[in-house]
NUDOZA-229084 format. One record per residue (C-alpha): y, z, x; residue in three letters. Coordinates in nm, 3 decimals. Each point is the difference from the previous one (the first is absolute). Layout:
BEGIN
- v  w  u  r
- Y  Z  X  Ala
...
END
This chain:
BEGIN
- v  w  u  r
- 13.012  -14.378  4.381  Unk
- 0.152  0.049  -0.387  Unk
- -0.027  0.367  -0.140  Unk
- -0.344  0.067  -0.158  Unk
- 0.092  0.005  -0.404  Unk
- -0.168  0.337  -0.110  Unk
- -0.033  0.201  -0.318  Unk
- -0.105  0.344  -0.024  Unk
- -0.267  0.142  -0.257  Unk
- 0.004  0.362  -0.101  Unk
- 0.009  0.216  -0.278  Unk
- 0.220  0.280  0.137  Unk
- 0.385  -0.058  -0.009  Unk
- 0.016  0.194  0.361  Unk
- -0.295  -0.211  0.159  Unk
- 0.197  -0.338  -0.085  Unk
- 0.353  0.127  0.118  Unk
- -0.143  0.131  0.288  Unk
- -0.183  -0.262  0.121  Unk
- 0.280  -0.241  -0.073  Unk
- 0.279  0.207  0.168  Unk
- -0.261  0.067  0.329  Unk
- -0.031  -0.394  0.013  Unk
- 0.331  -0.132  -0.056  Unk
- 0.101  0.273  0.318  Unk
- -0.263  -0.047  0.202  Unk
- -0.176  -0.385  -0.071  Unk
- 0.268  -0.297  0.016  Unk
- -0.284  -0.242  0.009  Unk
- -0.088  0.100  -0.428  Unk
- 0.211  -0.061  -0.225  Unk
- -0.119  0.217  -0.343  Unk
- 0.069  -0.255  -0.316  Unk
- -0.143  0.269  -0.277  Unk
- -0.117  0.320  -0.049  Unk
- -0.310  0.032  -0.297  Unk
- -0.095  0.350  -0.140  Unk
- -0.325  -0.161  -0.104  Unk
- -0.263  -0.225  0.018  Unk
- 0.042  -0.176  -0.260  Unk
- 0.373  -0.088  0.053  Unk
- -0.109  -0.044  0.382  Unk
- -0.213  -0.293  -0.104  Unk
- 0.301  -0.150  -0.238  Unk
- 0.215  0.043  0.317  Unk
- -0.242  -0.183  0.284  Unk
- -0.070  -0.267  -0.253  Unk
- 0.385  -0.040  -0.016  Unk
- 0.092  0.082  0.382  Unk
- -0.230  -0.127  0.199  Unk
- 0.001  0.235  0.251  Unk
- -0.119  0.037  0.341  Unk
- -0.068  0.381  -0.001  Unk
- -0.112  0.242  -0.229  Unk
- 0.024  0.362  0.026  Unk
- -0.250  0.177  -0.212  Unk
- -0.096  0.337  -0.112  Unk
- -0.325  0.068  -0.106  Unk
- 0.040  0.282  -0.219  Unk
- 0.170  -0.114  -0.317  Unk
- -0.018  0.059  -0.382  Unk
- -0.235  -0.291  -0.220  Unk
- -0.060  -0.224  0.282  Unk
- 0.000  0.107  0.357  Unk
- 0.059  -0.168  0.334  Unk
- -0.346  -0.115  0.004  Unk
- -0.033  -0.140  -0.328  Unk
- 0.357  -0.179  0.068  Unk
- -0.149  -0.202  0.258  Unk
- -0.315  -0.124  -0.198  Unk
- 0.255  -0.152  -0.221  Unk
- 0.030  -0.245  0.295  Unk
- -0.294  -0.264  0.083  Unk
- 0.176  -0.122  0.257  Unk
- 0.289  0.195  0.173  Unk
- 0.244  -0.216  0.147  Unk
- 0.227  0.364  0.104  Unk
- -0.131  0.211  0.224  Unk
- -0.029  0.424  -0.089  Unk
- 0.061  0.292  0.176  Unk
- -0.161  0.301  -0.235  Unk
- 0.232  0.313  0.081  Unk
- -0.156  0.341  -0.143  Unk
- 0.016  0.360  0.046  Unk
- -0.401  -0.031  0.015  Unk
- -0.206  -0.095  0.320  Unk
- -0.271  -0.022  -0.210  Unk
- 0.002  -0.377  -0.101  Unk
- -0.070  -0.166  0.359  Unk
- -0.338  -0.124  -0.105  Unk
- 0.150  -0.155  -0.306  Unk
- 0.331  -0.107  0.170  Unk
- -0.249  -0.256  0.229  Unk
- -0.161  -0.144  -0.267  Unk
- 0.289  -0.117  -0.190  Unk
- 0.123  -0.120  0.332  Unk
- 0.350  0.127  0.028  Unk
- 0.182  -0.051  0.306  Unk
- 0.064  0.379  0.030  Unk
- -0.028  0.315  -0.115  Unk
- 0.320  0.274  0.046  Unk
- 0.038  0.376  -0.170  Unk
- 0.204  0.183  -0.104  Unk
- 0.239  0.144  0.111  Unk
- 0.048  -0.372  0.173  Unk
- 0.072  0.075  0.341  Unk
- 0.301  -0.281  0.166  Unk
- -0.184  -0.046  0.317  Unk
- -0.327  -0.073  -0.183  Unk
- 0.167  -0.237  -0.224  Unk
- 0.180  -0.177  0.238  Unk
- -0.336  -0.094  0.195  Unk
- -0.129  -0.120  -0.392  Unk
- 0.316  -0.185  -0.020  Unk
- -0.071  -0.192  0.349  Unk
- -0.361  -0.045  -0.158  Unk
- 0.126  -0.176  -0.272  Unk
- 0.186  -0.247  0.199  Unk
- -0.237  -0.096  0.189  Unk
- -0.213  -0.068  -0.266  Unk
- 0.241  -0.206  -0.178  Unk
- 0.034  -0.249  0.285  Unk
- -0.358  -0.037  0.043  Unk
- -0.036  -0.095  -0.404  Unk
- 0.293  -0.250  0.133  Unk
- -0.101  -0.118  0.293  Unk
- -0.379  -0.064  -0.142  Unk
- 0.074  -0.053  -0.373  Unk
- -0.347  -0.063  -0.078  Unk
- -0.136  0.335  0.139  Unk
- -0.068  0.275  -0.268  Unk
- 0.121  0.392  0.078  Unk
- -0.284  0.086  -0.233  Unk
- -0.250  -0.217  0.165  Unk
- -0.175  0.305  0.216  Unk
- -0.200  0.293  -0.111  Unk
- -0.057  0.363  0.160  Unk
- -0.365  0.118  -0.015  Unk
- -0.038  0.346  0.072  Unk
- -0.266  0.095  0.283  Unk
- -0.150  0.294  0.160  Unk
- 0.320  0.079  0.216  Unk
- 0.247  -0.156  -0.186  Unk
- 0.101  -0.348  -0.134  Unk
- -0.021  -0.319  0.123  Unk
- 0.211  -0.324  -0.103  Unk
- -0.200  -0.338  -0.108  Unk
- 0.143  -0.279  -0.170  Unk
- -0.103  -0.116  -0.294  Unk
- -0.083  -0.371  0.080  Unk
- -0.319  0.118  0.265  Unk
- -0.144  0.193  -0.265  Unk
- -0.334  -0.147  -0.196  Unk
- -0.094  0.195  -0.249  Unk
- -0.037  0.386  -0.130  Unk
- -0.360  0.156  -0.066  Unk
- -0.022  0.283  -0.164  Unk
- -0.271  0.301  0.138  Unk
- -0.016  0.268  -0.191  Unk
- 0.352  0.235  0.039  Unk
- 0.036  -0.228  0.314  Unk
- 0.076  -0.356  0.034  Unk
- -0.088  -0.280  0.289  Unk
- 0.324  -0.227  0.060  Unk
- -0.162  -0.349  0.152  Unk
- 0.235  -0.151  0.257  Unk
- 0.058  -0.397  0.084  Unk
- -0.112  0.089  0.320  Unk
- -0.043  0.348  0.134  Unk
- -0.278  0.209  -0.139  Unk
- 0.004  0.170  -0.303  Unk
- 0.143  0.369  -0.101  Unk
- -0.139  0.272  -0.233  Unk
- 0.305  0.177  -0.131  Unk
- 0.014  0.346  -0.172  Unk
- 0.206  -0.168  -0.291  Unk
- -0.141  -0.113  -0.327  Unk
- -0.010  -0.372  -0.110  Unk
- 0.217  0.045  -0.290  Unk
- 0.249  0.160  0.235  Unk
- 0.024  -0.318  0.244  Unk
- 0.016  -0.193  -0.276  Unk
- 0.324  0.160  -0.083  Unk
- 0.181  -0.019  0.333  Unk
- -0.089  -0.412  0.083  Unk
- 0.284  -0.259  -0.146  Unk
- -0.086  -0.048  -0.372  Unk
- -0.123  -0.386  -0.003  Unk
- -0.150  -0.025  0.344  Unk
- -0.290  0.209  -0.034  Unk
- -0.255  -0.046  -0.324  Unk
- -0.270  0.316  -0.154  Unk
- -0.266  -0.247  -0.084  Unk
- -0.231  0.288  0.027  Unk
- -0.031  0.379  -0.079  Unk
- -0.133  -0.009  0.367  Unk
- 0.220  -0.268  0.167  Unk
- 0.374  -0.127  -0.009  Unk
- 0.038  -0.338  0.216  Unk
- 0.316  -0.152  0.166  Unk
- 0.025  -0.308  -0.207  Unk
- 0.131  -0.248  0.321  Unk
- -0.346  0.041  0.143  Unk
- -0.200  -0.133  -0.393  Unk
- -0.189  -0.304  0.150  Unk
- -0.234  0.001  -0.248  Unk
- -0.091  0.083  -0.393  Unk
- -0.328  -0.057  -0.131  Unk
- -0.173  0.110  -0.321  Unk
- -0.337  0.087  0.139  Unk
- -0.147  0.342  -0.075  Unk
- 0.310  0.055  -0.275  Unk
- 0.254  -0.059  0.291  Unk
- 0.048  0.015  0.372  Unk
- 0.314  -0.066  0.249  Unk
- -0.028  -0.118  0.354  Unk
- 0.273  0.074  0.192  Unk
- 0.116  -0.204  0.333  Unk
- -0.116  0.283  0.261  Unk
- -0.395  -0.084  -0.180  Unk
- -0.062  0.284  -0.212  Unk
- -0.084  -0.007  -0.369  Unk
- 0.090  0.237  -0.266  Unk
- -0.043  0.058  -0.330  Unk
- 0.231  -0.054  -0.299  Unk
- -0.017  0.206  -0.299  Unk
- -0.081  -0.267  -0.288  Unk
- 0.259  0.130  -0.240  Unk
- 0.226  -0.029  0.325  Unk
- -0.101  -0.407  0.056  Unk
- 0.224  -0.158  -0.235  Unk
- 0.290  0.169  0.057  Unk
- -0.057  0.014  0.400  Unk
- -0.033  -0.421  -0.031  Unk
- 0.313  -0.018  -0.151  Unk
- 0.191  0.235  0.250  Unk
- -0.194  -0.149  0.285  Unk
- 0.121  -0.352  -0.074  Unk
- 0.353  0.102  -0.122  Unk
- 0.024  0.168  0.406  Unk
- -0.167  -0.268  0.160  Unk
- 0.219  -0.243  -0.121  Unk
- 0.336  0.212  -0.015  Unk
END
């Protein structure tokens, strides 16, 4: 397999040199292309690049890790976030980042990253069409558990809590606000039609007008659309459907 082409994000002059030194001694299988002391000359860099990897701190001047990656709609590199901080886990899974490493980063644990990374790059080649951002961690009583995005209806909210409606198993009520799962799905799949409801727009099977606006969705339910929400949801809805 051909080096992994990776740049390395960080506002300290120590955290890039480091990191680059510790990988070009300890991880043939990257090759580091460029080094960016911020976000903003990160972004100039991957749009130039292309790369496979990026190493990203979180803490940084203007724009942070974070905000670096909602630069990106769609991330075609995949992200490691290295921090001092072991504070950002929650955050680190929804912006879907293949890992998470701090500092100081240890060899051993970045070797087992590195191996990570490999094997995700030949399943993205061996199944082109599959998506790395196409599942979604949902945080429950005793921990998280992994879904992927296609076998998920719709979102409801309830309160401080929210019911996720599955293709097939039974519903969820998560501890997690609506506006927060609306943050963490892929931008474009998922629609807020609702102050109450956000929909996953592959299962729309039907619009109607009736009562100021309501959606049936494939799995037989019916929702409500906001009507300041209609004409701009008809115009996403068909610009998905027929994508």
């Amino acid at each position: 397999m051909e080096k992994l082409t990776t740049i390395i994000i960080d506002d300290e002059l120590h955290g890039r040199e480091n990191l680059k030194t510790i990988i070009e001694s300890y991880c043939s299988e990257l090759k580091v292309i460029d080094t960016a002391e911020s976000a903003i000359i990160a972004k100039e860099l991957v749009l130039k690049h292309n790369p496979d990897v990026v190493f990203l701190d979180i803490n940084m001047p203007v724009l942070d890790g974070f905000d670096f990656l909602e630069c990106f709609d769609k991330r075609t590199f995949m992200v490691v976030l290295v921090s001092a901080h072991s504070d950002f886990g929650i955050r680190a899974v929804k912006q879907r980042v293949e890992d998470y490493l701090l500092k100081p980063v240890n060899i051993k644990e970045l070797q087992q990253t590195v191996k990570k990374l490999q094997a995700f790059k030949k399943e993205k080649e061996k199944f082109p069409q599959v998506n790395l951002s196409s599942k979604i961690a949902i945080s429950l009583t005793n921990g998280f558990e992994v879904f992927d995005i296609d076998d998920i209806v719709r979102f409801e909210a309830d309160g401080c809590y929210t019911k996720v409606f599955f293709k097939e198993s039974k519903p969820l009520t998560i501890s997690k606000t609506l506006k927060e799962f609306e943050e963490s799905v892929p931008k474009g799949c998922f629609y807020r039609i609702h102050k109450s409801h956000l929909i996953n727009l592959s299962y729309v099977k039907e619009y109607s007008k009736i009562d100021g606006g309501l959606i049936t969705l494939k799995d037989g339910s019916i929702v409500e659309i906001s009507r300041r929400k209609a004409s701009d949801f008809i115009h996403t809805a068909k610009k998905f459907l027929n994508a």
